[in-house]
OpenMM code with the backbone's topology and positions (N, CA, C; nanometers):
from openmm import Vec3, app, unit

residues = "UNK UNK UNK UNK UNK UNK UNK UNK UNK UNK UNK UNK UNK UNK UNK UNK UNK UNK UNK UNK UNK UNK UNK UNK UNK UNK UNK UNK UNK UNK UNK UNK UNK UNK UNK UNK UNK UNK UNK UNK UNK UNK UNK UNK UNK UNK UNK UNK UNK UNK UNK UNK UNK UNK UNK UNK".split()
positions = [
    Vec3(11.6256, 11.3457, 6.3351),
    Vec3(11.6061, 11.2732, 6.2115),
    Vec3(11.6498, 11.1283, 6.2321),
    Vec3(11.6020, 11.0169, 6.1925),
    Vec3(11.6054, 10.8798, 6.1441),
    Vec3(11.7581, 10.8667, 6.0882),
    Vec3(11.8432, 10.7881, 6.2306),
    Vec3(11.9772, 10.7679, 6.1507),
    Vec3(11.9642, 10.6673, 6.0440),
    Vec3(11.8480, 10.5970, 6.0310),
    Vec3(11.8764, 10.5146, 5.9084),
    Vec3(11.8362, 10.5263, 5.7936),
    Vec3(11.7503, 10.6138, 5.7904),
    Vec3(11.7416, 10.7455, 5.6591),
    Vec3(11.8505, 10.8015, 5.6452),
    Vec3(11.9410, 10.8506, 5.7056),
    Vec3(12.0644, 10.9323, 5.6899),
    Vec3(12.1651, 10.8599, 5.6800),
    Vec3(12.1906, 10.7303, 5.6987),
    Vec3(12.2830, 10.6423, 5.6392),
    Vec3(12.2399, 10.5555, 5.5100),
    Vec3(12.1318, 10.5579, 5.4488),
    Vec3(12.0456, 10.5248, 5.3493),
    Vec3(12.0630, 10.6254, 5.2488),
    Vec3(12.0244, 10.7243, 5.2960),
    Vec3(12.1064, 10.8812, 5.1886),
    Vec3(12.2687, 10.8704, 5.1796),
    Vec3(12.3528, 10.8312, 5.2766),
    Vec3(12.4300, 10.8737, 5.2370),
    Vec3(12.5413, 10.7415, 5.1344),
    Vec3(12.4569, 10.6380, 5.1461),
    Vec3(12.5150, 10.5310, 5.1084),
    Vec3(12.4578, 10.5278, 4.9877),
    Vec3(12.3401, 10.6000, 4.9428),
    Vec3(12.2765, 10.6050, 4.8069),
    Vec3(12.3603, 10.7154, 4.7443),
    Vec3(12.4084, 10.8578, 4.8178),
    Vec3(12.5060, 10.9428, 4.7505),
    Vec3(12.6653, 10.9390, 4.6993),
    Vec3(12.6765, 10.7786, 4.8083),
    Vec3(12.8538, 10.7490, 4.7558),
    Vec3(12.8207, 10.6174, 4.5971),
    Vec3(12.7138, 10.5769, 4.5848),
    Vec3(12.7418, 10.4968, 4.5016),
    Vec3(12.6612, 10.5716, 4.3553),
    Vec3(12.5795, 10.6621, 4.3824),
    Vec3(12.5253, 10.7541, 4.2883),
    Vec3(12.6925, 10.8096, 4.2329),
    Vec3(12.7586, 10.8639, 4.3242),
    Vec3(12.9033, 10.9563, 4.2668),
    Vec3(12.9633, 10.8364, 4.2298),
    Vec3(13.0251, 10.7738, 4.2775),
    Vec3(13.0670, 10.6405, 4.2115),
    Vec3(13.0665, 10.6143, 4.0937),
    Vec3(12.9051, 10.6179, 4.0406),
    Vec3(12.8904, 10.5911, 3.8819),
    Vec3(12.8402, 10.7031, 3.7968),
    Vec3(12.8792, 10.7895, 3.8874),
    Vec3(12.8815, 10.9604, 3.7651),
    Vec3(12.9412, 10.9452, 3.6412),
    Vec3(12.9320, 10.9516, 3.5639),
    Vec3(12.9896, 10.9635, 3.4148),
    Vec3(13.0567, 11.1262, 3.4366),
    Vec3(13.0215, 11.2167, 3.4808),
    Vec3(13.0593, 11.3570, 3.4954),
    Vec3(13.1585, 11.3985, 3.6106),
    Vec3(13.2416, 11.4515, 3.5785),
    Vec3(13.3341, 11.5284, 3.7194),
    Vec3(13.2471, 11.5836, 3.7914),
    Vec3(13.1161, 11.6902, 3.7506),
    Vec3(13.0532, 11.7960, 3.7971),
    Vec3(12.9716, 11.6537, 3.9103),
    Vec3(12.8708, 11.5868, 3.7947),
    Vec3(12.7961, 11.4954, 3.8866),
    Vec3(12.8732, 11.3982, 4.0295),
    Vec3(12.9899, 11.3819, 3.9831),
    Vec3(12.9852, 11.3220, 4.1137),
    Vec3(13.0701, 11.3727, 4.2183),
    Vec3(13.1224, 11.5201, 4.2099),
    Vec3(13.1677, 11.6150, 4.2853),
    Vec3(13.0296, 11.6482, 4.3927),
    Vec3(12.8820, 11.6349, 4.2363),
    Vec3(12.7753, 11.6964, 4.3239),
    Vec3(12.7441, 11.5659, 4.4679),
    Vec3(12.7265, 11.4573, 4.4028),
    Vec3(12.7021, 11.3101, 4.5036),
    Vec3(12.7798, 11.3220, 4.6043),
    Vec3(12.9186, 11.3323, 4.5925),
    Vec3(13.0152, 11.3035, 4.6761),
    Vec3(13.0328, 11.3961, 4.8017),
    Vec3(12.9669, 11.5552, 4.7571),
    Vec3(12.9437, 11.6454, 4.8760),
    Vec3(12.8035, 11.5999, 4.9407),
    Vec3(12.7253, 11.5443, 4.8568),
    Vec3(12.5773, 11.5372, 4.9447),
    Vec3(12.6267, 11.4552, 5.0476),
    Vec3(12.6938, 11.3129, 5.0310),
    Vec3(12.7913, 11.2272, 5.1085),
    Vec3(12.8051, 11.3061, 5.2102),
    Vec3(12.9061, 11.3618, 5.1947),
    Vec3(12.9764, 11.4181, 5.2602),
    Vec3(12.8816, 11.5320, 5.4055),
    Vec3(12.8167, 11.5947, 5.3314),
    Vec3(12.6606, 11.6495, 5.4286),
    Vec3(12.6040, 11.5353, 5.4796),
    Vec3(12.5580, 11.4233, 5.4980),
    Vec3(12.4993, 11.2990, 5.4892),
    Vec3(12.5926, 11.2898, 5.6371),
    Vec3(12.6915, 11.2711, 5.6020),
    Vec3(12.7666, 11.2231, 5.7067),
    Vec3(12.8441, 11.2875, 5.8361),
    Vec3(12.8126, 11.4270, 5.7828),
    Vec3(12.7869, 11.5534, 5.9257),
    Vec3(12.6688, 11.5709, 5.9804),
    Vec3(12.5996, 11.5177, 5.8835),
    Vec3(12.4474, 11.5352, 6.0311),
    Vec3(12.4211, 11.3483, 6.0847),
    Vec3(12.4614, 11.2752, 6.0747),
    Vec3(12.4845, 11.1336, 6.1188),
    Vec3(12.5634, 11.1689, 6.2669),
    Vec3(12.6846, 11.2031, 6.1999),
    Vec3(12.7706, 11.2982, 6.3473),
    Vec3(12.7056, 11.3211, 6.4275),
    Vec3(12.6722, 11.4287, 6.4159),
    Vec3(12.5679, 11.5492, 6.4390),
    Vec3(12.4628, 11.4616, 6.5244),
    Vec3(12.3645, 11.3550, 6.4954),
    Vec3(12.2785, 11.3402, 6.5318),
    Vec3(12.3240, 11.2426, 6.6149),
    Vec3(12.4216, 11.1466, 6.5979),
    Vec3(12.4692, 11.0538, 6.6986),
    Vec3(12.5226, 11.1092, 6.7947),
    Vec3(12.6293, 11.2494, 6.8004),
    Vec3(12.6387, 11.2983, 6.9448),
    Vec3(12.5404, 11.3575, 6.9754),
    Vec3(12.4268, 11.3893, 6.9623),
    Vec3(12.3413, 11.4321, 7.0114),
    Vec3(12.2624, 11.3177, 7.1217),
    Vec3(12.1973, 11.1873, 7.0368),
    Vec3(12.2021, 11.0565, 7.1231),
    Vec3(12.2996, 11.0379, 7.1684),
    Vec3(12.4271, 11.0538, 7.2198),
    Vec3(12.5156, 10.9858, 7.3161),
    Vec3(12.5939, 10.8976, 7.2783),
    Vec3(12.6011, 10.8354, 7.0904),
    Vec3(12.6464, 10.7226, 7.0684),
    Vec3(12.7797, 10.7971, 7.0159),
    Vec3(12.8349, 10.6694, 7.0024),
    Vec3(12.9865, 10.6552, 6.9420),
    Vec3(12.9814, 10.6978, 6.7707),
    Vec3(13.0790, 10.7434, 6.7158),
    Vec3(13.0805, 10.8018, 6.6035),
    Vec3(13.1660, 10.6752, 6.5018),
    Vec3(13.1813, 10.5819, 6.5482),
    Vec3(13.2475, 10.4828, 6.4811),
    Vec3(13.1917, 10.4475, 6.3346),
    Vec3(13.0560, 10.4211, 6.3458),
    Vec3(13.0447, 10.4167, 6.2684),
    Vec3(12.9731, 10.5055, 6.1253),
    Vec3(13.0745, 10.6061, 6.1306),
    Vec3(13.0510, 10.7185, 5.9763),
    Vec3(13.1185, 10.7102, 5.9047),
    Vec3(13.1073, 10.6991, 5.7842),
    Vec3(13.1742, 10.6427, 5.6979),
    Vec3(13.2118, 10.8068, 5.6190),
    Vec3(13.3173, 10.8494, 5.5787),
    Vec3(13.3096, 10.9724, 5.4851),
    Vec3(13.3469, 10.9647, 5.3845),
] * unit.nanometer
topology = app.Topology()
chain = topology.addChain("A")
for resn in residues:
    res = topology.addResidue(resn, chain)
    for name in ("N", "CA", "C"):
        topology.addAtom(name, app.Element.getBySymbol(name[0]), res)
């Protein structure tokens, strides 16, 4: 997958939770984040790169 789709998702899911009005809603954002940023992992050790930059 396109790490910059997957840092695009996951930077759209921390500022979506961010401005949750709801506990539920941005518990929900903040795990998609959080998934977002295990397959970034995920896909950067797979290419060989450094994990520096994931943000969680």
């Amino acid at each position: 997958m396109d790490l910059n789709y997957l840092f695009h998702r996951q930077q759209v899911s921390m500022m979506m939770s961010a401005a949750a009005r709801g506990a539920e809603a941005r518990l929900a954002h903040a795990q998609l984040a959080s998934r977002y940023a295990t397959q970034i992992a995920t896909t950067q050790a797979r290419m060989g790169a450094d994990r520096l930059f994931v943000a969680a």
